[in-house]
C-alpha positions in Angstrom: 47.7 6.5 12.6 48.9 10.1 13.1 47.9 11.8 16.5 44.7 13.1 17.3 45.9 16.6 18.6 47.9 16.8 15.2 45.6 15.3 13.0 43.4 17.9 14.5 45.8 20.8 14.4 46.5 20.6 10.9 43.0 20.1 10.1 41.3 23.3 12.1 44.6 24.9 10.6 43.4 24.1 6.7 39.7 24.6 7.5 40.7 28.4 8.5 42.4 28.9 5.3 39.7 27.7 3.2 37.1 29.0 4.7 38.1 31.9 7.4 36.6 32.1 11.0 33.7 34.0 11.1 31.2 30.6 12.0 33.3 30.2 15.2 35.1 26.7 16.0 34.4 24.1 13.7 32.7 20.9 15.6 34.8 17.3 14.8 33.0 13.9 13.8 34.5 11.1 12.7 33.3 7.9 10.6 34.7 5.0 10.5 35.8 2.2 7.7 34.6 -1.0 7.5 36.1 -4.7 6.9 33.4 -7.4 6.0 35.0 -10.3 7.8 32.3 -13.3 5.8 29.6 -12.6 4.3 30.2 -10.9 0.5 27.6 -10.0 -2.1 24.7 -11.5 0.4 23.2 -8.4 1.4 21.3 -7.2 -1.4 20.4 -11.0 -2.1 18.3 -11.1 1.5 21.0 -13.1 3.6 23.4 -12.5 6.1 26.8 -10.3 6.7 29.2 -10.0 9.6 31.7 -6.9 9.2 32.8 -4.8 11.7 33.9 -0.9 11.9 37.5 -0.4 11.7 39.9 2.1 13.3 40.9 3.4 10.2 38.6 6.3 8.8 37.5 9.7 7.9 37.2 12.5 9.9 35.5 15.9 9.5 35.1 19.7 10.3 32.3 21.4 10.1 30.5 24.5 10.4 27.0 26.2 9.8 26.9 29.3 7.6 23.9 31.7 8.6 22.6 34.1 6.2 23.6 31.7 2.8 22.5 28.3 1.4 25.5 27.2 0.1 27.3 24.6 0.9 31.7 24.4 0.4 33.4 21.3 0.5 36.8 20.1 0.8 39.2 17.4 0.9 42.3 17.7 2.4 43.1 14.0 0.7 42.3 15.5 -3.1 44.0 19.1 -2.7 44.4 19.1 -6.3 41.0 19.0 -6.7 40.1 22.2 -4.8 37.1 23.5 -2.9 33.8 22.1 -4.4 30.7 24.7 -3.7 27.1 24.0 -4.6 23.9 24.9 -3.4 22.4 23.3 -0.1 19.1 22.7 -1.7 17.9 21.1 -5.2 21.3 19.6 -5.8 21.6 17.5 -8.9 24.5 14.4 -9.6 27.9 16.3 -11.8 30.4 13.9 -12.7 33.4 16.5 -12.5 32.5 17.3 -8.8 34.3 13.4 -8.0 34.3 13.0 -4.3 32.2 15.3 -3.9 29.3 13.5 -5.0 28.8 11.1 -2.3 28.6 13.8 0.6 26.3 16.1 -1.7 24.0 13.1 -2.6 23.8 12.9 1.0 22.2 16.6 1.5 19.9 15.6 -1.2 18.2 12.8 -0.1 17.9 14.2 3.4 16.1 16.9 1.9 13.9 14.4 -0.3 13.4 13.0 3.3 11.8 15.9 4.8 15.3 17.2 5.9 16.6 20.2 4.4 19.5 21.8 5.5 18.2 25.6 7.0 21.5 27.2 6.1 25.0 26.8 4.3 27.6 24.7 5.3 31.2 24.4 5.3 32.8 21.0 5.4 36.4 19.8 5.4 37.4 16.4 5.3 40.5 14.0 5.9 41.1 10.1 6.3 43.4 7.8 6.3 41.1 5.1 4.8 42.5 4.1 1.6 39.9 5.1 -1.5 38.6 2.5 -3.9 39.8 -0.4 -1.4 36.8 -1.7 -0.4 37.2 -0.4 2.8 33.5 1.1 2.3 35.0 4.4 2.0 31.8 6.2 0.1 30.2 4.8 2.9 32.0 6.0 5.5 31.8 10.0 3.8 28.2 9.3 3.3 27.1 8.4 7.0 29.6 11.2 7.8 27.8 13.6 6.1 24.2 13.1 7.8 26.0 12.9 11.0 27.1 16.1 10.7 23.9 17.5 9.2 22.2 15.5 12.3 25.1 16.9 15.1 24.4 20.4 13.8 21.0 21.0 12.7 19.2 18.7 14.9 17.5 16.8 12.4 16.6 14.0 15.0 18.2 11.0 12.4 18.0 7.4 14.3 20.9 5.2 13.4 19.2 2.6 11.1 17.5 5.7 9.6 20.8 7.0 9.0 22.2 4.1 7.3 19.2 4.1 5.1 19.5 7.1 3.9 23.4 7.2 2.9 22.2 4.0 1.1 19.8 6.3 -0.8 22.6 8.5 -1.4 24.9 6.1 -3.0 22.4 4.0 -5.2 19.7 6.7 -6.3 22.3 10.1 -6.4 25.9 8.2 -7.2 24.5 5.4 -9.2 25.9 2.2 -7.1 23.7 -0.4 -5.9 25.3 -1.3 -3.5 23.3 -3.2 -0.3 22.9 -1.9 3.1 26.0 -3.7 4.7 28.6 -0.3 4.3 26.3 2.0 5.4 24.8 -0.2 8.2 28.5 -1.2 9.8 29.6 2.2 10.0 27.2 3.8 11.7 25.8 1.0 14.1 29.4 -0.1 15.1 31.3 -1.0 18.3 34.1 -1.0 19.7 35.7 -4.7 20.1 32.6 -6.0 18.3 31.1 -7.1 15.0 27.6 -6.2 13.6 25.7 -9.5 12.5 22.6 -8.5 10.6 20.0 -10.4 8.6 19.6 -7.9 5.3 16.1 -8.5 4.8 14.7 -7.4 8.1 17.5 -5.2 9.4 17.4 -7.2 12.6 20.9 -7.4 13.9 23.1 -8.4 17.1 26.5 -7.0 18.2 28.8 -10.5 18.5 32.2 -9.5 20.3 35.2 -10.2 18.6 37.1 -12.8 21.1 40.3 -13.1 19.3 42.7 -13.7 22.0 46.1 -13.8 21.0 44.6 -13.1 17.3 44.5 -9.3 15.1 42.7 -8.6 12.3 45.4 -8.3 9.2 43.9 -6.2 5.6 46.4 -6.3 3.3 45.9 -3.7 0.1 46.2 -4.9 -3.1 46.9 -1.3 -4.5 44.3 -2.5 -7.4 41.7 -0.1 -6.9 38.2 -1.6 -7.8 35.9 0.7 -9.7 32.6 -0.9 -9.5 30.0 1.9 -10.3 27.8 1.4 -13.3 29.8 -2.0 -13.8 30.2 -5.3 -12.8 28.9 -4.5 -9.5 25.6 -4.1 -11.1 26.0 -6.9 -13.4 26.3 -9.2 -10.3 23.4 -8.0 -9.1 21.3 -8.4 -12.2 22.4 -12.0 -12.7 21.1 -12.9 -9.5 17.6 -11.1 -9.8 17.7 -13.2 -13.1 18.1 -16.4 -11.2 15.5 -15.3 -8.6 13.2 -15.1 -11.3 13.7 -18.5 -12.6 13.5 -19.8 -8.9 10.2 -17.8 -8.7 8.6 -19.8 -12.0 8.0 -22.7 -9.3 8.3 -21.3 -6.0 7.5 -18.2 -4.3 11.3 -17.2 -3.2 11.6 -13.8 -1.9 15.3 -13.7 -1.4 18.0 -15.9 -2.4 19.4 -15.2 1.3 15.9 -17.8 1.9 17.3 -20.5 0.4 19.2 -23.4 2.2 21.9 -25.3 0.5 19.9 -28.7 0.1 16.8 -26.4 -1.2 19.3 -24.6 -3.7 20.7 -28.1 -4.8 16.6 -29.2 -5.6 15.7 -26.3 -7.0 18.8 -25.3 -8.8 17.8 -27.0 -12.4 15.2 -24.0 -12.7 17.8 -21.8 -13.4 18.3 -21.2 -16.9 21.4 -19.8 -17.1 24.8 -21.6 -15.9 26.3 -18.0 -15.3 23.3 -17.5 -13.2 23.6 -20.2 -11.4 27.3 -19.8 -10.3 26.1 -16.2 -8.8 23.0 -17.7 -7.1 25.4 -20.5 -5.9 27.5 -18.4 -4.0 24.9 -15.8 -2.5 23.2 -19.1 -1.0 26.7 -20.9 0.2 27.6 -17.9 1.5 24.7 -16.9 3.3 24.9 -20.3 4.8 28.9 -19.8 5.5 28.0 -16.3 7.3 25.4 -18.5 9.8 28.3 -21.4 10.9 31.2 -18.5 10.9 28.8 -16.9 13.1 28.4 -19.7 15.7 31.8 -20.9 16.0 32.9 -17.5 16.8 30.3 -17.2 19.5 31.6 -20.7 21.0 35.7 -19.4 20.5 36.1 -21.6 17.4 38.5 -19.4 15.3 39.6 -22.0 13.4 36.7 -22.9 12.4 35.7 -19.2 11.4 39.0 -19.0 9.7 38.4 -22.1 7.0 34.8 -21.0 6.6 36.7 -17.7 5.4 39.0 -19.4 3.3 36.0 -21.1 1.5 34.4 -17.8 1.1 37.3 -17.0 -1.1 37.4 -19.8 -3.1 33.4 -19.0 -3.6 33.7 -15.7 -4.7 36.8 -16.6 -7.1 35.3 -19.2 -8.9 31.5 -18.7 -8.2 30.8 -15.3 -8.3 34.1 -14.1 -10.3 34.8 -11.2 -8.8 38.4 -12.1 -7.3 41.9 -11.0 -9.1 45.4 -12.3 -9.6 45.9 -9.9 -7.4 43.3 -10.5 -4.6 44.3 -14.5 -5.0 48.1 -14.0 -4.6 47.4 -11.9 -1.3 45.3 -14.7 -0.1 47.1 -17.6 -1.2 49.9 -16.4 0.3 48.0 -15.7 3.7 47.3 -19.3 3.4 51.0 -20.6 3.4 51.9 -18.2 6.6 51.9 -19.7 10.2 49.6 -17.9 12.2 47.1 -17.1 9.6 43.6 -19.1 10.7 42.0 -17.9 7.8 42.2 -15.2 4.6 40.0 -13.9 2.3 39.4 -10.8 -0.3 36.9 -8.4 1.4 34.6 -5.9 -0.3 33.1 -5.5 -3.9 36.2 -7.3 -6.1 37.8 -6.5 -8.9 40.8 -5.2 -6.8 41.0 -3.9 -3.2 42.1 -5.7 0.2 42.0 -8.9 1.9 41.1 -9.8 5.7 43.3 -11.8 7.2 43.0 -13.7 11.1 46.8 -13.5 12.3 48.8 -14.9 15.3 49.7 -11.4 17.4 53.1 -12.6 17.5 53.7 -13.8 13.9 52.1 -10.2 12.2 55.2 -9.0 11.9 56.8 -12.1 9.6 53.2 -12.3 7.8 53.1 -8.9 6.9 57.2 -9.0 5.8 57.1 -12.7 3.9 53.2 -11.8 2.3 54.5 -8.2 1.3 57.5 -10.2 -0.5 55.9 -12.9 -2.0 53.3 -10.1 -3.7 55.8 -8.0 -5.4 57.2 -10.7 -6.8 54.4 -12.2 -8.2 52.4 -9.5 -9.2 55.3 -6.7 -9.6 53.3 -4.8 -6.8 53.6 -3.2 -3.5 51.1 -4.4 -0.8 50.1 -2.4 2.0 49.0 -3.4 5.3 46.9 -2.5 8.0 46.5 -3.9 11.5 42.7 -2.9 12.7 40.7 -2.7 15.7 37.0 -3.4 15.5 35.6 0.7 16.3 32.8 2.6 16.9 30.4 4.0 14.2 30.1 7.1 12.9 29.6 10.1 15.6 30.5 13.4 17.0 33.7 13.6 18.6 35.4 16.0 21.6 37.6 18.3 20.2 41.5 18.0 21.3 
């Protein structure tokens, strides 16, 4: 990661450029990425998920414009795609503003919310969170975004109100479905901890992450998922459809309510054998998420790391939403000393894994992984060594 008084430099440097200095010094926030360490495609089926904020991330400049209600956004990681400008109020969904979308969707549904912004704003971003690597980078610009409407207008936003609302942003302006897990990580994490919450009521607990003489590993495909409007949504549907079946003799309000013997009764219900597979895993992994839970609490990280490696094989053959790609990476893993347990991470389709590596053998996993990858997919795999971070906040300037 680059320095905070350069990262900083260049970025109050570019935010004069684009958008001069009359509004004074810009404030700073930052938000965070996330990495789901167990615990995939559970949330919007009621059950349970355990990621944790990651030291990689976005980071913003900001500043009120008085006298105007418009609002200027740009991205110092798409240059090419300029400076996007739109009004602060009324704003509707426009496919050729990209990006710019989920941070826009963001002002809208706070002004749905009772929320308006009460003047113009002038935004500049950069991260070094890789995009479409389900790294919950929409997230991460979406919680960003109300924190800096919060940080400057006062708004008074809690932090599960927060994540709520970016939630809004991403599955009523953007179009993605997507559960409360992204949104809910980066702004209520911790340093050196993961965020264990229960979907369905929003109750959760900060677990710390004991992994002495152990780092978190992602490892980056560079097969970027693209889930909107696609089979992201498709998963979902085929689980409401099993949920329905399930309800034709019992009153199930979530799959994430199910145990695995009362799946395995009840599981003839369901009509459809795709179905079945994706309600399979949502309850299995629901179940995983509890144990991987509990061992960590009592230092069992191997036990945490095959319960991760069974995730994997879940959402590979279960769920289908693996890749060649996401299986070499983790396969791979498997075969290194040091590795406890490995797993793809996020949506599918493409994206990273999470791996739980030996301190001292990171540096062979990441060389012999990285080789065996390019040769069997023709690829180059990048890698990341994380710490669990904060959420999403208002930082002190350099």
């Amino acid at each position: 990661m680059q320095d905070i008084h350069d990262m900083y430099g260049r970025m109050l440097s570019r935010f004069q450029e684009l958008f001069g200095t009359d509004g004074g010094t810009p404030a700073l926030f930052r938000s965070p990425g996330r990495v789901n360490l167990i615990g995939e495609h559970t949330d919007y089926n009621g059950g349970h998920v355990f990621p944790c904020a990651i030291s990689l991330g976005i980071w913003a400049l900001a500043a009120p414009r008085q006298g105007t209600d418009r609002v200027r956004l740009h991205s110092m990681n798409f240059e090419a795609d300029g400076t996007t400008e739109a009004p602060a109020r009324g704003l509707e969904y426009r496919e050729e503003r990209g990006w710019a979308n989920y941070p826009l969707g963001v002002l809208r549904v706070l002004e749905e919310a009772g929320h308006p912004l009460p003047a113009g704003l002038d935004l500049l971003f950069w991260g070094n969170l890789p995009g479409g690597a389900g790294l919950s980078s929409s997230a991460s610009i979406e919680v960003l975004t109300a924190r800096v409407a919060d940080g400057l207008f006062g708004m008074g936003l809690q932090g599960v109100e927060t994540a709520l609302l970016a939630q809004r942003a991403e599955n009523d302006f953007v179009g993605m479905k997507c559960g409360i897990m992204d949104q809910f990580a980066v702004t209520m994490g911790r340093r050196n901890c993961a965020v264990f919450l229960d979907c369905a009521t929003l109750d959760f607990k900060l677990v710390p992450l004991n992994l002495d003489g152990f780092r978190i590993v992602i490892g980056n495909t560079n097969k970027p998922h693209v889930l909107a409007g696609s089979e992201y949504n498709l998963r979902r549907a085929q689980c409401e459809g099993a949920l329905e079946d399930l309800r034709r003799v019992r009153p199930v309000k979530a799959l994430g309510d199910l145990t695995e013997p009362g799946f395995k009764y009840l599981s003839g219900i369901i009509r459809n054998p795709v179905n079945l597979r994706r309600a399979r895993h949502a309850v299995t992994e629901n179940q995983r998420t509890l144990r991987a839970v509990a061992a960590l609490e009592v230092s069992n990280l191997a036990a945490f790391g095959q319960l991760m490696n069974q995730s994997h094989v879940s959402l590979r053959d279960d769920y289908e939403v693996s890749c060649p790609e996401l299986d070499a990476l983790v396969e791979l893993a498997w075969r290194q000393p040091g590795v406890v347990g490995s797993r793809m991470t996020g949506g599918g389709f493409g994206g990273c894994t999470v791996s739980i590596v030996e301190s001292s053998r990171v540096e062979d996993f990441v060389r012999d992984v990285g080789a065996g990858y390019a040769k069997a997919t023709g690829l180059r795999a990048d890698f990341y060594e994380v710490d669990a971070a904060d959420g999403a906040g208002r930082m002190e300037r350099p």
